[in-house]
Backbone bond lengths (Angstrom), bond angles and torsions (degrees), N, CA, C in turn:
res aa  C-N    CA-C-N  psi(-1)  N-CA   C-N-CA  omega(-1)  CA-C   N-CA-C  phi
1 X - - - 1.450 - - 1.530 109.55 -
2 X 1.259 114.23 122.48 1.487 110.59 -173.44 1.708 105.37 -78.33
3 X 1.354 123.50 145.82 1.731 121.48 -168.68 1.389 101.67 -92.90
4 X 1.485 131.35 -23.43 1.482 122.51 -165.27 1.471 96.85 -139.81
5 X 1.505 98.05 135.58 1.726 99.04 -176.34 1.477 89.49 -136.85
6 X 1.649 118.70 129.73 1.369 111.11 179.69 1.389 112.85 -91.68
7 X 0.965 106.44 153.28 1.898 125.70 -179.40 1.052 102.50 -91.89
8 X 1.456 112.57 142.11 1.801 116.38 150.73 0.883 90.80 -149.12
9 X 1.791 81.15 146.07 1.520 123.74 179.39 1.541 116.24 -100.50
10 X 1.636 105.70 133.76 1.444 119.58 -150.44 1.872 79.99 -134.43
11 X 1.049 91.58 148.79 1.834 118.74 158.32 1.959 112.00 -75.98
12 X 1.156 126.45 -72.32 0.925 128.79 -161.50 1.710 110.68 -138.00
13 X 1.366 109.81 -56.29 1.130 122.04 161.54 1.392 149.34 -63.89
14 X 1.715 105.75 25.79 1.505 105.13 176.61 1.608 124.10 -58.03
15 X 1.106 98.35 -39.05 1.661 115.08 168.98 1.428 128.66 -22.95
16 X 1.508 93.48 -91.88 1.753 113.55 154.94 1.564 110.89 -35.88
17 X 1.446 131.08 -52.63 1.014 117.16 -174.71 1.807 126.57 -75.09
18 X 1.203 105.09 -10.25 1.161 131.33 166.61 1.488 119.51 -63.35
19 X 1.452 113.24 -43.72 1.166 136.73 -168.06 1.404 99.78 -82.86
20 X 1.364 124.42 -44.39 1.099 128.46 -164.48 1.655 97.46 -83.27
21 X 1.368 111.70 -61.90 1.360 102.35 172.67 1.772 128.19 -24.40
22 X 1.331 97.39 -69.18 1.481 107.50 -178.77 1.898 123.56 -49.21
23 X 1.592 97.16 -18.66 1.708 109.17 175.38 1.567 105.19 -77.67
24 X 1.422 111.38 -34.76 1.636 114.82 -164.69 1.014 99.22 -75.20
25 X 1.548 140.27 -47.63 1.190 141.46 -168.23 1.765 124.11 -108.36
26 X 1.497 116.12 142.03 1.533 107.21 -153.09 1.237 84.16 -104.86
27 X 1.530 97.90 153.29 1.812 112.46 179.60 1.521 101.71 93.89
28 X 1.243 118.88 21.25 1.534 111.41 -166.99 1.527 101.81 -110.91
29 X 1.495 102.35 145.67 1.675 98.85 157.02 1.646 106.00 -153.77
30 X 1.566 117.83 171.53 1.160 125.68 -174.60 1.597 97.58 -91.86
31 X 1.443 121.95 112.73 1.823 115.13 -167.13 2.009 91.74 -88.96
32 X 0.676 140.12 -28.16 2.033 139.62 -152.57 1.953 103.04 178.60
33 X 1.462 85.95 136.47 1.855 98.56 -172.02 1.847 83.01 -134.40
34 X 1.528 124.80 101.28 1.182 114.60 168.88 1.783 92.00 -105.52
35 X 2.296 96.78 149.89 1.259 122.55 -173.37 1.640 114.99 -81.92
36 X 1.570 120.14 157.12 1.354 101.16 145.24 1.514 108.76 -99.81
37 X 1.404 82.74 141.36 2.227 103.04 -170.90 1.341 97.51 -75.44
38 X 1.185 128.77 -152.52 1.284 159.89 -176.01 1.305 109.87 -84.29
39 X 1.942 115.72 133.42 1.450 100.11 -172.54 1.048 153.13 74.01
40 X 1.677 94.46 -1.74 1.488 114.02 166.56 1.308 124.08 -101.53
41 X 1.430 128.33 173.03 1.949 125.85 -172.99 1.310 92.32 -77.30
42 X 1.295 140.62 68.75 1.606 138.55 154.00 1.312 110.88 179.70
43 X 1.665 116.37 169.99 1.525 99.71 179.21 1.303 128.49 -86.44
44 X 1.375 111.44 144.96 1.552 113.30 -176.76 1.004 113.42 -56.85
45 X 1.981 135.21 122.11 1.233 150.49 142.84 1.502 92.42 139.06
46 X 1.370 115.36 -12.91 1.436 105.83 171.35 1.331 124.81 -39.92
47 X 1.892 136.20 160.68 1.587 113.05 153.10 1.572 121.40 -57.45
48 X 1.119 121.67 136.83 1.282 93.18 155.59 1.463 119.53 -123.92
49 X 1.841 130.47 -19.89 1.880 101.51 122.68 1.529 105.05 -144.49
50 X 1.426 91.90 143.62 1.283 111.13 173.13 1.824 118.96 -99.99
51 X 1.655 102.66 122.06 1.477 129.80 176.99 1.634 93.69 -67.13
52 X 1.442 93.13 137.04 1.812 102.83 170.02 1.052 107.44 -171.95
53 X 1.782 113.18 147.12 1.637 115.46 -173.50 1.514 100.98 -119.28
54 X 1.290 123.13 121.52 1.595 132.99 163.06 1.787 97.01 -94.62
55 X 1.678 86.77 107.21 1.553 92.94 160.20 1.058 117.31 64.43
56 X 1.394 128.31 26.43 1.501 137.48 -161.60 1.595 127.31 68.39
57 X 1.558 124.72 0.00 1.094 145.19 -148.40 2.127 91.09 -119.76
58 X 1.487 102.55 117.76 1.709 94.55 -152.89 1.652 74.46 -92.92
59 X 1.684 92.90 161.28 1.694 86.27 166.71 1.962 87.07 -155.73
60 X 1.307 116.77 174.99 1.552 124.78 -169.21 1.621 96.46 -135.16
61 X 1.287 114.96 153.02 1.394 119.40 -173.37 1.376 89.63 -142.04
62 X 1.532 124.53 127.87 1.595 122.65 178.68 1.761 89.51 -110.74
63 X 1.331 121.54 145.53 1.279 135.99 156.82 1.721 128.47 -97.82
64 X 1.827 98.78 59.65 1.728 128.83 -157.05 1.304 98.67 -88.44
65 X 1.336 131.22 0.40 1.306 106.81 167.81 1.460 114.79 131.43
66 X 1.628 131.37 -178.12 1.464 126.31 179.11 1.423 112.57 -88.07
67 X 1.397 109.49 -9.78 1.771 133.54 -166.32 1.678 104.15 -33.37
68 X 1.843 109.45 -54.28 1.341 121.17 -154.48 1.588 114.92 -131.54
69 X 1.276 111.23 130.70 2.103 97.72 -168.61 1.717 90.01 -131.20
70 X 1.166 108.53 173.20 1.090 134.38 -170.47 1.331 113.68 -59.65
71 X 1.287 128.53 147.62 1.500 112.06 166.63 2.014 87.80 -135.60
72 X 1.752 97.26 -155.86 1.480 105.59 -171.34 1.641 95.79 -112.96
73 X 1.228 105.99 -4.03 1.598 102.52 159.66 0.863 129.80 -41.67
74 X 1.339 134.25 -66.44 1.892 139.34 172.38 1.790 90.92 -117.15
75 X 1.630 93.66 107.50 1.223 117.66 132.61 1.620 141.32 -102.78
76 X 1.415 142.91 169.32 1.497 155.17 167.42 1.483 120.36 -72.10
77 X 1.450 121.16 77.18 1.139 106.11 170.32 1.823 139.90 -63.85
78 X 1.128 124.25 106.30 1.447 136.03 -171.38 1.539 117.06 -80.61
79 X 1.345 134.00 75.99 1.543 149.58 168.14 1.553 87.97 -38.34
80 X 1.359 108.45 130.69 1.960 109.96 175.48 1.756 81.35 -128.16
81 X 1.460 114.83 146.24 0.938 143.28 129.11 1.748 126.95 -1.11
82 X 1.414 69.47 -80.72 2.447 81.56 -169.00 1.868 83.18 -141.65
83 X 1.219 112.01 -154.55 1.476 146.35 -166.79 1.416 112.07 -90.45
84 X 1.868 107.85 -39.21 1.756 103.24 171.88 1.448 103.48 -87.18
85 X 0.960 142.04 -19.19 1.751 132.45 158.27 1.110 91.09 -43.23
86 X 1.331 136.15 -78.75 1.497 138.39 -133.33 1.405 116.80 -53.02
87 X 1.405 101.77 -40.52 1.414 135.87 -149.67 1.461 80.73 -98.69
88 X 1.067 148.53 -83.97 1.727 135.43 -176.80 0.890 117.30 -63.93
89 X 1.431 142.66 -4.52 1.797 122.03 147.92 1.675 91.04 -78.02
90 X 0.904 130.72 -46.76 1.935 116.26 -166.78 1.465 85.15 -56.02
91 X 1.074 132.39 -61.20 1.854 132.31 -137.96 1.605 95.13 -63.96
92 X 1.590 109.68 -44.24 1.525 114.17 -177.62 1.590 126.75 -62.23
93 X 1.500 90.04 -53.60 1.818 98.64 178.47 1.356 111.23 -84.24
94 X 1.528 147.18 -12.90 1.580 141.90 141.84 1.504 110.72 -51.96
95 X 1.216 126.90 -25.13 1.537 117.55 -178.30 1.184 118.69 -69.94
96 X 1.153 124.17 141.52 1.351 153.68 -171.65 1.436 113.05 50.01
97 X 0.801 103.59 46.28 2.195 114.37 165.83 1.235 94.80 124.31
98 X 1.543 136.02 -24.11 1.637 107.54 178.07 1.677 114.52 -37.59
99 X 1.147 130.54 162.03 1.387 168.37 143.03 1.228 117.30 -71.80
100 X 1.519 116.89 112.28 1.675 119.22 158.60 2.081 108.24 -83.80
101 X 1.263 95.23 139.15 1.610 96.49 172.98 1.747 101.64 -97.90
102 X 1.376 94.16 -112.72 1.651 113.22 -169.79 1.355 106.62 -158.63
103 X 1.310 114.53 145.62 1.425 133.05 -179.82 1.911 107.86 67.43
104 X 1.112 104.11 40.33 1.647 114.85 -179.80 1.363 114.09 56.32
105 X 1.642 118.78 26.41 1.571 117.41 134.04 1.657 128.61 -84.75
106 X 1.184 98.37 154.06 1.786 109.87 -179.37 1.418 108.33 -143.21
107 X 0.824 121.39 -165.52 1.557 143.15 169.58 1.622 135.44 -170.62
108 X 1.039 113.16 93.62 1.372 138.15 174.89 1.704 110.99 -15.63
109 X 1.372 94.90 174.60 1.854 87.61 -161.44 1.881 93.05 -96.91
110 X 1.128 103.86 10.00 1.592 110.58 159.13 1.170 129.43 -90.62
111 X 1.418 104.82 -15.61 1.867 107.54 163.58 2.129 88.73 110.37
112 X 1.568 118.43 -6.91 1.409 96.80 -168.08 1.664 93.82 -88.52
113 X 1.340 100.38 179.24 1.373 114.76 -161.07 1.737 94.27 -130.10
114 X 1.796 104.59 143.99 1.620 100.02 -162.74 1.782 82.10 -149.20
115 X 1.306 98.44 147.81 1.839 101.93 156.01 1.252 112.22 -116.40
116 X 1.063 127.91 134.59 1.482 143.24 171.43 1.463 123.77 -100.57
117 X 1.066 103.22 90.73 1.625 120.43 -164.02 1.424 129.85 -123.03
118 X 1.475 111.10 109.14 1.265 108.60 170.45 1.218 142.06 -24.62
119 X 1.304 143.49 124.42 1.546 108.96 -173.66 1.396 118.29 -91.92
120 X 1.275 111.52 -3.30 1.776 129.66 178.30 2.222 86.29 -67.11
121 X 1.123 131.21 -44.20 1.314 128.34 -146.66 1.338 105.77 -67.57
122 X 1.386 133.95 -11.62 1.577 118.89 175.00 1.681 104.25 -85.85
123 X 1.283 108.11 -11.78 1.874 102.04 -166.48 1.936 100.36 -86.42
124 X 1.697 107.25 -2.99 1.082 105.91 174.17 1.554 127.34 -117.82
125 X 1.379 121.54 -19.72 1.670 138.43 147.64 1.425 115.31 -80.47
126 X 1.501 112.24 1.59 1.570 106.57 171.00 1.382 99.26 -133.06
127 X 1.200 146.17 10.63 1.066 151.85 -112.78 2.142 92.60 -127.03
128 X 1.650 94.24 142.34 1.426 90.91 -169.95 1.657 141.24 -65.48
129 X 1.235 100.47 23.67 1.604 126.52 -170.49 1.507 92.31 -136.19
130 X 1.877 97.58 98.98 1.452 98.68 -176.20 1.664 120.80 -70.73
131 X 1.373 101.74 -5.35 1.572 115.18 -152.91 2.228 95.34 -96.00
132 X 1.372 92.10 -31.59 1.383 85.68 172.89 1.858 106.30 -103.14
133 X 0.805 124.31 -5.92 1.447 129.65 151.91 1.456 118.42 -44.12
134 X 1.588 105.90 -53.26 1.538 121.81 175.73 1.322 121.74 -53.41
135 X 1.430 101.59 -42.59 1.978 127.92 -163.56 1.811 89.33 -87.59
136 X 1.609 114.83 -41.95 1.617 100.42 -172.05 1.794 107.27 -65.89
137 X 1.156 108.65 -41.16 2.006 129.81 178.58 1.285 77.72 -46.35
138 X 1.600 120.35 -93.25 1.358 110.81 -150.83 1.726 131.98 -54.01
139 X 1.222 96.73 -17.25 1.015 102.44 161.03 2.001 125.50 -80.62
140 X 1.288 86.88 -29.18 1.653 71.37 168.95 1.491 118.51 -86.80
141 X 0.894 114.70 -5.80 1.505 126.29 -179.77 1.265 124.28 -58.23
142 X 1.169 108.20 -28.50 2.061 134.77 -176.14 1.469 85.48 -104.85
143 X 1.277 134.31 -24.13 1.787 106.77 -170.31 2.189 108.27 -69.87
144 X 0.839 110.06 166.61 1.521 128.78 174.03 2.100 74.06 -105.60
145 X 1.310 98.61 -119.73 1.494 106.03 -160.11 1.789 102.93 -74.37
146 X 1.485 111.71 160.56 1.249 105.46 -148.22 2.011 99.73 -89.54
147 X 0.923 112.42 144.52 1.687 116.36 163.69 1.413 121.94 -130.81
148 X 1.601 104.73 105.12 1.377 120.22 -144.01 1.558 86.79 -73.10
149 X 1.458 151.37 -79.76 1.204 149.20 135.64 1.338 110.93 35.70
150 X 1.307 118.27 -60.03 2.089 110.78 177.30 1.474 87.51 -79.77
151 X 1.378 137.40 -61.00 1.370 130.33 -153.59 1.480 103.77 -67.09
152 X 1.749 143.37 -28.93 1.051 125.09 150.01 1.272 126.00 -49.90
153 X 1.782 113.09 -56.11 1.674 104.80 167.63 1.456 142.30 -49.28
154 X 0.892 105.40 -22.08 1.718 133.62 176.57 1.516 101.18 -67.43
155 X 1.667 115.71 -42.38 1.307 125.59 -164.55 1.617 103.69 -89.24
156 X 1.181 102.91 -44.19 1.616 119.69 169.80 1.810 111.27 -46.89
157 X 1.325 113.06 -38.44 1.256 120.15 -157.01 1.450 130.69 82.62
158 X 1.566 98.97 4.98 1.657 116.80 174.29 1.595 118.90 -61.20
Protein backbone atom coordinates (compact mmCIF):
# COMPACT_ATOMS: atom_id res chain seq x y z
CA UNK A 1 0.00 0.00 0.00
CA UNK A 2 1.68 3.13 -0.98
CA UNK A 3 1.43 5.83 2.37
CA UNK A 4 1.58 9.21 0.38
CA UNK A 5 -0.25 9.93 -2.80
CA UNK A 6 0.15 13.54 -4.06
CA UNK A 7 -2.81 15.70 -5.02
CA UNK A 8 -3.07 18.30 -7.57
CA UNK A 9 -4.98 20.97 -7.69
CA UNK A 10 -6.63 21.84 -11.04
CA UNK A 11 -9.30 24.64 -11.81
CA UNK A 12 -11.42 22.85 -14.23
CA UNK A 13 -9.30 20.59 -16.05
CA UNK A 14 -8.24 17.77 -13.84
CA UNK A 15 -9.84 15.36 -16.14
CA UNK A 16 -8.16 16.02 -19.42
CA UNK A 17 -5.08 16.11 -17.57
CA UNK A 18 -5.58 12.86 -16.20
CA UNK A 19 -6.32 11.52 -19.47
CA UNK A 20 -3.46 12.88 -20.89
CA UNK A 21 -1.28 11.83 -18.15
CA UNK A 22 -2.21 8.20 -18.22
CA UNK A 23 -1.35 8.12 -22.37
CA UNK A 24 2.27 9.53 -21.62
CA UNK A 25 3.06 7.07 -19.20
CA UNK A 26 2.89 3.06 -19.56
CA UNK A 27 1.34 0.99 -16.84
CA UNK A 28 -1.14 3.73 -16.30
CA UNK A 29 -4.82 3.77 -15.74
CA UNK A 30 -7.64 6.12 -14.56
CA UNK A 31 -8.76 3.81 -11.15
CA UNK A 32 -12.32 6.35 -9.94
CA UNK A 33 -13.54 9.92 -11.55
CA UNK A 34 -16.04 11.14 -8.66
CA UNK A 35 -18.77 14.15 -9.91
CA UNK A 36 -19.94 17.39 -8.46
CA UNK A 37 -23.88 16.59 -8.07
CA UNK A 38 -26.36 19.12 -7.77
CA UNK A 39 -26.05 22.14 -5.48
CA UNK A 40 -22.71 22.20 -5.13
CA UNK A 41 -19.88 25.35 -5.61
CA UNK A 42 -19.14 23.96 -9.25
CA UNK A 43 -20.87 22.55 -12.16
CA UNK A 44 -22.78 19.50 -11.94
CA UNK A 45 -21.08 16.45 -13.81
CA UNK A 46 -17.87 18.16 -13.57
CA UNK A 47 -14.68 15.93 -12.06
CA UNK A 48 -14.35 16.70 -8.91
CA UNK A 49 -11.32 14.05 -8.09
CA UNK A 50 -10.04 11.79 -10.19
CA UNK A 51 -7.88 8.49 -8.81
CA UNK A 52 -5.00 7.56 -11.28
CA UNK A 53 -1.88 5.41 -11.34
CA UNK A 54 1.31 6.58 -13.48
CA UNK A 55 3.42 3.57 -13.58
CA UNK A 56 2.10 2.12 -10.50
CA UNK A 57 2.76 5.39 -8.59
CA UNK A 58 -1.16 6.43 -7.40
CA UNK A 59 -1.69 10.10 -7.52
CA UNK A 60 -5.40 12.22 -6.98
CA UNK A 61 -6.25 15.33 -8.94
CA UNK A 62 -9.08 17.53 -7.11
CA UNK A 63 -10.93 20.02 -9.55
CA UNK A 64 -11.04 22.90 -6.29
CA UNK A 65 -11.13 25.74 -8.16
CA UNK A 66 -9.05 28.96 -9.72
CA UNK A 67 -7.89 29.69 -5.92
CA UNK A 68 -4.29 27.84 -6.51
CA UNK A 69 -1.90 27.28 -9.84
CA UNK A 70 1.11 25.66 -10.28
CA UNK A 71 4.41 26.91 -9.50
CA UNK A 72 8.19 25.23 -10.04
CA UNK A 73 8.18 24.45 -6.43
CA UNK A 74 6.98 20.79 -6.52
CA UNK A 75 7.78 19.27 -9.59
CA UNK A 76 7.83 15.13 -10.98
CA UNK A 77 11.00 13.78 -11.29
CA UNK A 78 11.15 11.19 -14.41
CA UNK A 79 14.43 8.59 -14.17
CA UNK A 80 14.69 7.74 -18.24
CA UNK A 81 16.46 4.79 -19.16
CA UNK A 82 18.91 5.92 -22.20
CA UNK A 83 18.45 9.22 -24.50
CA UNK A 84 15.13 7.88 -26.45
CA UNK A 85 13.20 7.89 -23.04
CA UNK A 86 14.36 11.30 -22.55
CA UNK A 87 13.48 12.54 -25.75
CA UNK A 88 9.74 11.00 -25.60
CA UNK A 89 8.75 12.10 -22.23
CA UNK A 90 10.19 15.80 -23.36
CA UNK A 91 8.48 15.31 -26.98
CA UNK A 92 5.14 14.26 -25.04
CA UNK A 93 4.84 16.69 -22.10
CA UNK A 94 6.16 19.99 -24.39
CA UNK A 95 3.27 19.22 -26.77
CA UNK A 96 0.69 21.42 -27.21
CA UNK A 97 1.78 24.51 -25.01
CA UNK A 98 4.05 22.69 -22.58
CA UNK A 99 7.26 24.81 -21.91
CA UNK A 100 10.89 23.58 -21.94
CA UNK A 101 12.98 25.33 -19.00
CA UNK A 102 16.71 24.39 -18.34
CA UNK A 103 18.61 21.65 -16.87
CA UNK A 104 15.82 18.99 -18.07
CA UNK A 105 12.85 20.83 -16.45
CA UNK A 106 9.62 21.75 -18.42
CA UNK A 107 6.18 22.21 -17.78
CA UNK A 108 3.29 20.81 -19.43
CA UNK A 109 0.48 22.72 -21.10
CA UNK A 110 -1.27 22.20 -17.66
CA UNK A 111 0.98 24.49 -15.87
CA UNK A 112 2.67 21.09 -13.92
CA UNK A 113 6.27 21.04 -13.75
CA UNK A 114 8.37 17.59 -14.47
CA UNK A 115 12.27 16.79 -14.72
CA UNK A 116 13.34 14.50 -17.22
CA UNK A 117 16.37 12.88 -16.22
CA UNK A 118 18.68 10.48 -17.19
CA UNK A 119 19.42 8.07 -14.71
CA UNK A 120 23.13 7.48 -15.93
CA UNK A 121 23.42 11.64 -14.99
CA UNK A 122 24.28 11.54 -11.22
CA UNK A 123 27.29 8.92 -11.87
CA UNK A 124 28.57 11.87 -14.01
CA UNK A 125 27.90 15.43 -11.98
CA UNK A 126 28.60 13.39 -8.91
CA UNK A 127 30.86 11.21 -10.35
CA UNK A 128 34.46 10.41 -8.82
CA UNK A 129 36.62 12.73 -10.97
CA UNK A 130 35.67 16.02 -9.54
CA UNK A 131 37.24 17.87 -12.47
CA UNK A 132 35.03 16.06 -15.04
CA UNK A 133 32.06 16.30 -12.71
CA UNK A 134 32.57 20.14 -13.11
CA UNK A 135 32.85 19.97 -17.15
CA UNK A 136 29.65 17.27 -17.04
CA UNK A 137 27.51 20.24 -14.55
CA UNK A 138 28.61 22.75 -16.84
CA UNK A 139 27.66 21.24 -19.42
CA UNK A 140 24.33 20.43 -18.31
CA UNK A 141 23.74 23.73 -17.23
CA UNK A 142 23.36 25.28 -20.92
CA UNK A 143 21.16 22.15 -21.87
CA UNK A 144 17.15 23.02 -22.24
CA UNK A 145 16.40 19.08 -22.39
CA UNK A 146 19.05 16.81 -21.13
CA UNK A 147 21.69 14.85 -23.63
CA UNK A 148 23.31 12.36 -21.60
CA UNK A 149 26.04 11.72 -24.53
CA UNK A 150 27.48 15.57 -24.38
CA UNK A 151 27.14 15.44 -20.51
CA UNK A 152 29.20 12.10 -20.52
CA UNK A 153 31.66 13.71 -23.04
CA UNK A 154 32.06 16.81 -21.21
CA UNK A 155 32.79 14.38 -18.23
CA UNK A 156 35.06 12.24 -20.36
CA UNK A 157 36.98 15.33 -21.42
CA UNK A 158 35.97 14.53 -25.06
Amino acid sequence: MQKITPCLWFDTEGEAAAQFYTSVFKNSKIRNISRYGPDMHRPEGLALTIEFELDGQNFTILNGGPEFTFDEAISFQVSCADQSEVDAYWTQLTADGGQESQCGWLKDRFGVSWQIIPAALGSYIGGPDSEGAQRATQAMLGMRKLDIGVIRAAYEGS
